[in-house]
C-alpha positions in Angstrom: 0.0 0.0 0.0 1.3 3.7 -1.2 2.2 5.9 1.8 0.0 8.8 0.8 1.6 10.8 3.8 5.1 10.3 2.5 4.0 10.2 -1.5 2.4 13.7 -2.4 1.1 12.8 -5.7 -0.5 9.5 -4.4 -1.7 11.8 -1.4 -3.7 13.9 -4.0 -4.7 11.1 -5.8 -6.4 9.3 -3.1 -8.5 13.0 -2.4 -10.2 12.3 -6.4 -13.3 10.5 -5.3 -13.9 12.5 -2.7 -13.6 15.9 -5.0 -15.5 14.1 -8.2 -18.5 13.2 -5.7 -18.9 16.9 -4.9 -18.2 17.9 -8.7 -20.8 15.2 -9.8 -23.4 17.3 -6.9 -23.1 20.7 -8.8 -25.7 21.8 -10.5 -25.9 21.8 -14.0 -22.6 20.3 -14.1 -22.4 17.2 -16.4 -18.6 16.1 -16.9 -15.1 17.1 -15.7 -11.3 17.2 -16.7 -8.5 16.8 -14.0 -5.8 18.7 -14.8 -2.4 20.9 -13.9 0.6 19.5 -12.3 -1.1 16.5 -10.7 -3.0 15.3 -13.3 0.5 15.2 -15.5 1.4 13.0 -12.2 4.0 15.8 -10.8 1.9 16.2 -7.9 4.4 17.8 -4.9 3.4 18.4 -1.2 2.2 22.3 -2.6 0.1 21.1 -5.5 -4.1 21.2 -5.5 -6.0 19.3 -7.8 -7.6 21.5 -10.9 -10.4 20.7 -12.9 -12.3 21.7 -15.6 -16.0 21.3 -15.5 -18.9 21.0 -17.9 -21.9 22.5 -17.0 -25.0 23.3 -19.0 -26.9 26.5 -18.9 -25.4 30.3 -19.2 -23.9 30.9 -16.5 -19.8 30.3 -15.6 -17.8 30.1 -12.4 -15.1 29.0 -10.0 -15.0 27.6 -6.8 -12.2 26.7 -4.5 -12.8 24.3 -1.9 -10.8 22.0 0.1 -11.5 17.8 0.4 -9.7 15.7 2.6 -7.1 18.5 3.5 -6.4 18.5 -0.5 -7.1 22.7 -1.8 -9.4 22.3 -4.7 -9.6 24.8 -7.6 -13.0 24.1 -10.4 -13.5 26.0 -13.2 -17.2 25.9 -14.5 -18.2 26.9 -18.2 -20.8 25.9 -20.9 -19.4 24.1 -23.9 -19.8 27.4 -26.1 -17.8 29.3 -23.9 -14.4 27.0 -23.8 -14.9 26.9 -27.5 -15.0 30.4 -27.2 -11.8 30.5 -25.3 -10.1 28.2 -27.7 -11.5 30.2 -30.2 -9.8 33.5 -28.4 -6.2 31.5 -28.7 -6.4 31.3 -24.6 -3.1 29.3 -24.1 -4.0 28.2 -21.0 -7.1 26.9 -21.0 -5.9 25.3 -24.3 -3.1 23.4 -22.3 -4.9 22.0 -19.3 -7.9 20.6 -22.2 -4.6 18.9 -24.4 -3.0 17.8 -21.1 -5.9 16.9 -18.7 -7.4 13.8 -18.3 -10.9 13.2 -18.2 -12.4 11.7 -14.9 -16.0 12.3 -15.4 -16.1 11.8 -19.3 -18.8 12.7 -21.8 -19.1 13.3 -25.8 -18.6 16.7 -25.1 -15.8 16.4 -23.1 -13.9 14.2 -25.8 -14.7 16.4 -28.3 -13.0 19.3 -26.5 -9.8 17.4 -25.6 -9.4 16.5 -29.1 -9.7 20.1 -30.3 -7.4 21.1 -27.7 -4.5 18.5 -28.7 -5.0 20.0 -32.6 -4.5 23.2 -31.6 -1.4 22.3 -29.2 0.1 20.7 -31.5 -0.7 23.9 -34.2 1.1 26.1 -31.4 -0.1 29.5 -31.2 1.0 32.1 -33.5 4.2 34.1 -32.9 4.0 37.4 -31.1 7.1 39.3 -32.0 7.9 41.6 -29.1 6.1 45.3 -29.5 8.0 48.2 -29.2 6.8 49.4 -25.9 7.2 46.2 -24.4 10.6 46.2 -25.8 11.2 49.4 -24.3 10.0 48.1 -20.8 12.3 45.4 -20.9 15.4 47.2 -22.2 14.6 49.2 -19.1 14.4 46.6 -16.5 17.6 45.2 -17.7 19.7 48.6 -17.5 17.9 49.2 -14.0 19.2 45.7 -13.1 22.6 47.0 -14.4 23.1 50.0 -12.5 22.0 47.6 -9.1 24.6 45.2 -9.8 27.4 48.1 -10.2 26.5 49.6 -7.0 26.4 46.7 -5.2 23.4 46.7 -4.4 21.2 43.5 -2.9 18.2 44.2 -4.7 19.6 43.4 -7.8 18.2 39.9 -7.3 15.0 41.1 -7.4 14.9 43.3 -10.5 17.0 41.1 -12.6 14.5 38.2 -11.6 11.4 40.3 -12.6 13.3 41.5 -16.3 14.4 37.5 -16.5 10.8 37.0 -16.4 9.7 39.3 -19.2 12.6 38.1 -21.0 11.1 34.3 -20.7 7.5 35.7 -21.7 8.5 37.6 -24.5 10.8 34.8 -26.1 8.3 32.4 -25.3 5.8 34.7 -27.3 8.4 35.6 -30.2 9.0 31.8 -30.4 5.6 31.4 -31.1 5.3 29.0 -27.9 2.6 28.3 -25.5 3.0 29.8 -22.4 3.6 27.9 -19.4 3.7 28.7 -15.9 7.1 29.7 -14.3 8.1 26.4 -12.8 8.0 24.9 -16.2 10.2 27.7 -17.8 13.3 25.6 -17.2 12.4 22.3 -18.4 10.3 23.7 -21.2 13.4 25.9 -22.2 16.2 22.9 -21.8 13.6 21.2 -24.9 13.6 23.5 -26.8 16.2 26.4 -26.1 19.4 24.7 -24.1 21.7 28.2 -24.0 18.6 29.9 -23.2 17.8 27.5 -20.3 21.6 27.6 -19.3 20.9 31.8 -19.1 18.2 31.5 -16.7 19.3 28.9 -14.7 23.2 31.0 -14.5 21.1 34.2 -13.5 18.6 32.3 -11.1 21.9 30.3 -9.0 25.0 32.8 -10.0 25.9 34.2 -6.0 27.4 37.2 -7.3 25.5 40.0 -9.1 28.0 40.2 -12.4 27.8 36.7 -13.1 23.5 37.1 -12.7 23.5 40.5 -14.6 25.7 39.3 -17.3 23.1 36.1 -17.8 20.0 38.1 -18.0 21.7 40.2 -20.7 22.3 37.3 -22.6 18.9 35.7 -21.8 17.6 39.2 -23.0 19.2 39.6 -26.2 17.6 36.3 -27.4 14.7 38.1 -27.9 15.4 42.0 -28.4 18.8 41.7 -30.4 20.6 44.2 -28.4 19.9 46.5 -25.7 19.7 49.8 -27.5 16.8 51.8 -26.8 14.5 52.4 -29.8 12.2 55.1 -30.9 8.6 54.9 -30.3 5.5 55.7 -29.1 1.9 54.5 -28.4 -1.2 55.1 -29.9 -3.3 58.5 -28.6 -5.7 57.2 -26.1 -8.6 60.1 -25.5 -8.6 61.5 -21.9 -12.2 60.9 -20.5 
């Protein structure tokens, strides 16, 4: 017998029947998708258990909940309105439907999933970086710059925050579904080693050279250079 104490992913495992009773009480609700880190079976002592459910009607919702000491995150919506979502290129509702696994199944449900793993596998279009997103970063970076020449301990944090418009932009210039920050690295090292060697040099370097002169690198990948460009947004009327 697993030690569910000892084994988080078995721990959050053994909390499904529980959860699926009380998804199967909702009303209106009709089938349901596990998904997120535990449903891909990397459950750790931190993860909930997420699901996607089915529910007929107009109306959608979430509710967070707890079962068996296990936190519980639902997400309720119509079948028109994940289309409409998939539709809308929402990257991640797209990945938890391609990834998830179905624990209350229905037609509906394995009609979804299958339009989910086309459109995964598609990828999302590219989203080059705009110019005042550019500008943002550049920014960050010569702010983390300055910090490190000083000296100065807060470099850690502003070269982590530019490292992670660095990994969203590339991610969206690579034409890449996003994925949440704990997957950066191991989603990088697939498909982008020197970039995964960057942020994993900036996120362990000790000293602040070593960390600035990674998130330059890591930055480059998807500005070219750190020159500042010309530019400007649209007018906007004041109300």
């Amino acid at each position: 017998m697993t030690d569910t104490a000892a084994d988080p992913q078995a721990r959050l495992e053994a909390a499904l029947p529980a959860v699926l009773e009380r998804l199967r009480a909702t009303p209106g609700a009709y089938a349901a998708l596990w998904c997120g880190s535990a449903a891909r079976g990397e459950g750790n002592p931190h993860s909930d258990l997420d699901f996607h459910v089915l529910v007929s009607g107009d109306d959608r919702w979430r509710a967070n909940y707890v079962v068996d000491g296990v936190p519980v995150e639902a997400f309720h919506n119509p079948l028109r309105k994940v289309r409409a979502m998939f539709a809308a290129g929402q990257g991640d509702t797209i990945t938890m439907y391609a990834e998830g696994r179905p624990v209350w199944p229905h037609p509906d449900l394995d009609a979804l999933i299958a339009e989910a793993r086309a459109l995964y596998a598609a990828g999302p279009e590219a989203r080059p970086l705009g110019q005042q997103a550019r500008f943002r970063l550049v920014e960050e970076v010569m702010d983390a710059r300055a910090l490190a020449a000083a000296g100065d301990p807060l470099h850690v944090l502003v070269a982590c925050r530019a490292a992670g418009l660095a990994v969203e932009a590339l991610f969206g210039a690579r034409g890449w579904w996003a994925v949440k920050p704990q997957r950066w690295l191991g989603t990088l090292q697939e498909r982008d080693p020197d970039a995964a060697h960057d942020l994993r040099t900036l996120l362990t370097a000790p000293e602040a050279g070593a960390r600035q002169v990674a998130l330059e690198a890591l930055t480059v990948r998807v500005t070219g250079d750190l020159t500042y460009h010309e530019g400007s947004s649209d007018p906007v009327p004041v109300p």
